[in-house]
DRENVO-659431 format. One line per 8 residues: number of its first residue (from 0); their letters; for each residue x negated, y, z negated of C-alpha. Coordinates in steps of 0.5 Angstrom, whole numbers, plus 500, padded with zeros to 3 digits. Each point is the difference from the previous one (the first is absolute). Layout:
NUM) a) X Y Z | ...
***
This chain:
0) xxxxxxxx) 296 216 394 | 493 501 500 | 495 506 495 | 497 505 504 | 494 500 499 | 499 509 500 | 493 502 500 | 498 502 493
8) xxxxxxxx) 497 508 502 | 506 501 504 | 506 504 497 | 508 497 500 | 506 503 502 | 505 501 493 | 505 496 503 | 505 506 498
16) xxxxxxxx) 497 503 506 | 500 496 505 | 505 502 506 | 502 497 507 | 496 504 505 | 505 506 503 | 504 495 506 | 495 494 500
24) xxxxxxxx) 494 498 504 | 504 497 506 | 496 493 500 | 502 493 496 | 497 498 494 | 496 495 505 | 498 506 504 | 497 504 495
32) xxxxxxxx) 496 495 497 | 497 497 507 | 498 508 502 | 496 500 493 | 496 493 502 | 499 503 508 | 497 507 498 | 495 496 495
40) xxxxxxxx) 499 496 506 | 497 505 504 | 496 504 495 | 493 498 501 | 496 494 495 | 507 498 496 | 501 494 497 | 504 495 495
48) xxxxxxxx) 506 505 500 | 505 498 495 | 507 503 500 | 504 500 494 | 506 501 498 | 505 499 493 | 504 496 505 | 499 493 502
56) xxxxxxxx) 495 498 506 | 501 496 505 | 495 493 500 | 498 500 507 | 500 507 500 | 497 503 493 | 499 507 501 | 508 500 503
64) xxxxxxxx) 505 499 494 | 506 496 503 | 505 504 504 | 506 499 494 | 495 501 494 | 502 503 495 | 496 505 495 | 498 503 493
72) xxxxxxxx) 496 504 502 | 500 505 507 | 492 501 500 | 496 498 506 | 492 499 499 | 495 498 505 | 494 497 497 | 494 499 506
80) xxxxxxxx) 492 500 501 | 497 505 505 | 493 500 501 | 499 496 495 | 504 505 495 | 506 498 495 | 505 505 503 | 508 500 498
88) xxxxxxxx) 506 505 501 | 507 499 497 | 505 504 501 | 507 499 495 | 504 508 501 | 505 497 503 | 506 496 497 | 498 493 505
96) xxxxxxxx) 495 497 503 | 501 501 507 | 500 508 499 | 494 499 496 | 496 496 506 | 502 505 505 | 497 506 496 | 494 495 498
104) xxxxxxxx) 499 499 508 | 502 507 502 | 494 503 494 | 494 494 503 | 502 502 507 | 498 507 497 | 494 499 497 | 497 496 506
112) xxxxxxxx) 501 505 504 | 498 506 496 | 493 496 500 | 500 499 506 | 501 508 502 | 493 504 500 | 501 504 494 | 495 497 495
120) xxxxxxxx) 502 501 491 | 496 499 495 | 503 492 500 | 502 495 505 | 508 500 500 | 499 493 498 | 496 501 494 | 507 501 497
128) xxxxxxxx) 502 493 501 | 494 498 497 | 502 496 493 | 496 501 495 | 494 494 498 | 502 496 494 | 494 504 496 | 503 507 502
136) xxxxxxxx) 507 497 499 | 504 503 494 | 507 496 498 | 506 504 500 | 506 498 496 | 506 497 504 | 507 504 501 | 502 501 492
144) xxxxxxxx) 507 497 502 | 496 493 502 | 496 501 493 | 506 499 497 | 503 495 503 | 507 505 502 | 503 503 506 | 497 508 503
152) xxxxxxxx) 507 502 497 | 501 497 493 | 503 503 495 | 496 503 494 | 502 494 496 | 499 496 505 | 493 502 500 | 500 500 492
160) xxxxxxxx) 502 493 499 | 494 497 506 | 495 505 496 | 502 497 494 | 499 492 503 | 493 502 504 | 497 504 494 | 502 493 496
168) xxxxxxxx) 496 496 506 | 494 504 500 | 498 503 494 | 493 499 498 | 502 498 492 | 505 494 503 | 494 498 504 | 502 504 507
176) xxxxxxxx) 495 503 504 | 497 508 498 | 501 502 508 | 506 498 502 | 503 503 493 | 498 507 502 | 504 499 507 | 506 498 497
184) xxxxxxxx) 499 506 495 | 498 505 507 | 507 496 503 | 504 502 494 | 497 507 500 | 501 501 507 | 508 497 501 | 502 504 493
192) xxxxx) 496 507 501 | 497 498 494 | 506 498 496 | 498 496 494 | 504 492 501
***
């Protein structure tokens, strides 16, 4: 398995919700992916285009995992620079990768096309694939679950006991760092609703 690298202003989909798409998009897996990186290829100014998944990649292929991959984690990003801008879309609704590339492909297909329509907004549609510079970035904490170390549907002691190990990690009196404390406490909000450990 590999780490999905998801872009940090981007939300992610509680995994509690994520769903199969109603009948399935009717490609491969394979498929899916290569519709991603032939849309991108017919946008204008597009270059170092970076398809991920939480599957493994293929090593002369990387931006297509292996057709018997298996995966942790179903969300697809694309990471890619156009015209000299670090832009990214992800997707990761869906319960499987190859739900999730199709949708990716079918919303970038999307936007290139509502740019080039006559109608003109406030923004490009590509401004909203633009990431954020290192200097406008804002850090948000990862999935609770993955702060804790513990499945999506971990029970609540479940939850307690990998709370009590990561409090003992990372408190700032036994020498753990303030900020990543605070996410253990935010992720412990977040999973007990407040409950106290």
């Amino acid at each position: 398995m590999t780490g999905l690298e998801w872009p940090v202003t981007f939300e992610r989909t509680d995994p509690r919700d994520r769903r199969s798409y109603p009948g399935g998009f009717q490609v491969t897996r394979s498929k899916a992916f290569q519709n991603v990186l032939d849309e991108l290829a017919a946008w204008d100014g597009v270059t170092d285009v970076q398809l991920e998944s939480g599957a493994e990649h293929q090593k002369r292929n990387p931006n297509k995992p292996y057709a018997n991959a298996t995966f942790d984690d179903p969300g697809i990003v694309v990471h890619f620079t156009k015209d000299g801008e670090q832009m990214a879309a992800a997707c990761d609704r869906w319960d499987n990768p190859r739900d999730n590339a199709q949708d990716l492909y079918h919303y970038l297909n999307e936007t290139r096309m509502q740019e080039q329509r006559g109608t003109v907004t406030a923004e490009s549609e590509y401004e909203k694939l633009r990431l954020p510079s290192a200097d406008d970035a804002v850090a948000a904490d990862p999935p609770a679950y993955a702060v804790l170390g513990v499945d999506p549907d971990a029970d609540q002691s479940a939850i307690r006991a990998a709370y009590r190990e990561r409090v003992m990690e990372t408190h700032p009196d036994r020498g753990g760092d303030e900020d990543e404390f605070m996410c253990v406490e935010r992720a412990k909000e977040t999973l007990l609703e407040g409950e106290t450990a």
